[in-house]
C-alpha positions in Angstrom: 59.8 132.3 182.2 61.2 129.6 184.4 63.7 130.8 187.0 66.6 129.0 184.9 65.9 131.2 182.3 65.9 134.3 184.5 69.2 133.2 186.3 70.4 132.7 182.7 69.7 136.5 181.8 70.9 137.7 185.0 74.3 136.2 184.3 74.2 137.7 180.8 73.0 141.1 182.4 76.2 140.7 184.6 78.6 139.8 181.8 77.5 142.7 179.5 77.7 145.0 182.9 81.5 144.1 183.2 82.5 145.1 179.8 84.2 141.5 179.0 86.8 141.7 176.3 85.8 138.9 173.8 89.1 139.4 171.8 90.4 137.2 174.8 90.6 133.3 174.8 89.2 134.2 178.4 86.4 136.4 177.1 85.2 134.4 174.1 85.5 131.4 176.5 82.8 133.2 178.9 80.5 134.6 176.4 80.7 131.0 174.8 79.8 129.5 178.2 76.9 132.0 179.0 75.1 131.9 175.8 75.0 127.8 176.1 74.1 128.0 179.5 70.9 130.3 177.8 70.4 127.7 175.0 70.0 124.5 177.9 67.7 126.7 179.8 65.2 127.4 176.5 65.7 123.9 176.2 64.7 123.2 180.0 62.1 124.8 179.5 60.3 123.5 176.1 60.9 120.3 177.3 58.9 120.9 180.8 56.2 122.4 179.0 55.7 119.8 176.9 56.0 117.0 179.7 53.3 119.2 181.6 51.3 118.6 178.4 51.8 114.6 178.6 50.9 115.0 182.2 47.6 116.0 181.5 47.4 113.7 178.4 47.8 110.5 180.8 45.9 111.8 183.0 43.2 111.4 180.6 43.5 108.9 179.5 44.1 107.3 183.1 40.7 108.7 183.3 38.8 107.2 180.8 40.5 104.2 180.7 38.9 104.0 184.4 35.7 104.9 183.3 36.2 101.8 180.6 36.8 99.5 183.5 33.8 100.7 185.7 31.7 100.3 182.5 32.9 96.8 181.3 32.4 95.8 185.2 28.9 97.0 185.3 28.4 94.9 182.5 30.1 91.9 184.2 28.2 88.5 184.1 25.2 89.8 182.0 27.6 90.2 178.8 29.3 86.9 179.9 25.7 84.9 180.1 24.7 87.1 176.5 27.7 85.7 174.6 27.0 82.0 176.1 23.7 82.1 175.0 25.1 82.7 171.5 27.7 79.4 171.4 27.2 75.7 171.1 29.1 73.4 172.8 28.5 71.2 169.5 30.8 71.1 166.4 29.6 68.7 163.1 31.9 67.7 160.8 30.9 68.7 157.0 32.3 65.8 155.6 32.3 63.0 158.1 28.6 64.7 159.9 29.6 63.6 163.3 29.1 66.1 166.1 32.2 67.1 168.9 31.9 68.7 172.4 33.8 71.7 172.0 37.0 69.9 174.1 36.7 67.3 171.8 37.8 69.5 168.6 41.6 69.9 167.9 42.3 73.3 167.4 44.6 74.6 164.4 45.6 77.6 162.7 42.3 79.4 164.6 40.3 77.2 162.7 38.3 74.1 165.3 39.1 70.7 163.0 37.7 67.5 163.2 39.6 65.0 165.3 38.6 62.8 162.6 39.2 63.6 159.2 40.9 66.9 160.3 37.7 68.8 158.2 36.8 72.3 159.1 33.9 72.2 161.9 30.9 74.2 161.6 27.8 75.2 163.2 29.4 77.4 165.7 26.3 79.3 166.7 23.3 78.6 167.4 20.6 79.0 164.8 17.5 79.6 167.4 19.7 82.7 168.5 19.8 84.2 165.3 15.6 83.5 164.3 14.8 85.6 167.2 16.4 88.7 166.2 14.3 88.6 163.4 
């Protein structure tokens, strides 16, 4: 029980101890006043339990998320060199068979086109990367 709650019951503990008359404006005003004042409180309190709980949640997830980066630095230029190994710098053209650098190709809609018959590009990997897996 947080100590809003308890100061809550105390003044409820006080207001029942007086023998308030709640046929009053005064009265019902007070009990009115005391019972919202216990309502906030419960409220207060579910809603810093629950932050407590996303406190902890973050901090997970602050942790891992660390552990990610440690992991993926580790990794660093070996997963860089890896995936270059993989690429060709060299596009051909399906229809017109010439072959681009890679700066050469214009780039649209995700797709590498030919600068000069605006063809799909292919030959994105290399093939001697792929018969060595096998």
């Amino acid at each position: 029980m947080s100590l809003l709650l308890e100061k809550v019951s105390y003044l409820q503990g006080m207001a029942d101890g007086m023998d308030i008359d709640t046929s009053t404006k005064e009265g019902k005003l007070l009990t009115m006043v005391i019972d919202l004042l216990g309502d906030f409180a419960e409220a207060y309190d579910e809603l810093d339990t629950d932050l407590e709980s996303l406190e902890e949640y973050v901090e997970d997830v602050d942790g891992d998320l660390a552990e990610l980066e440690n992991y993926i630095e580790e990794l660093g230029d070996d997963l860089y060199n890896d995936l270059d190994d993989c690429f060709d710098n060299e596009y051909i053209c399906g229809t017109c068979e010439d072959t681009y650098d890679l700066s050469e190709a214009v780039v649209e809609a995700d797709e590498l086109r030919c600068p000069v018959c605006g063809d799909k590009l292919h030959s994105m990997f290399k093939a001697d990367v792929f018969s060595e897996e096998e």
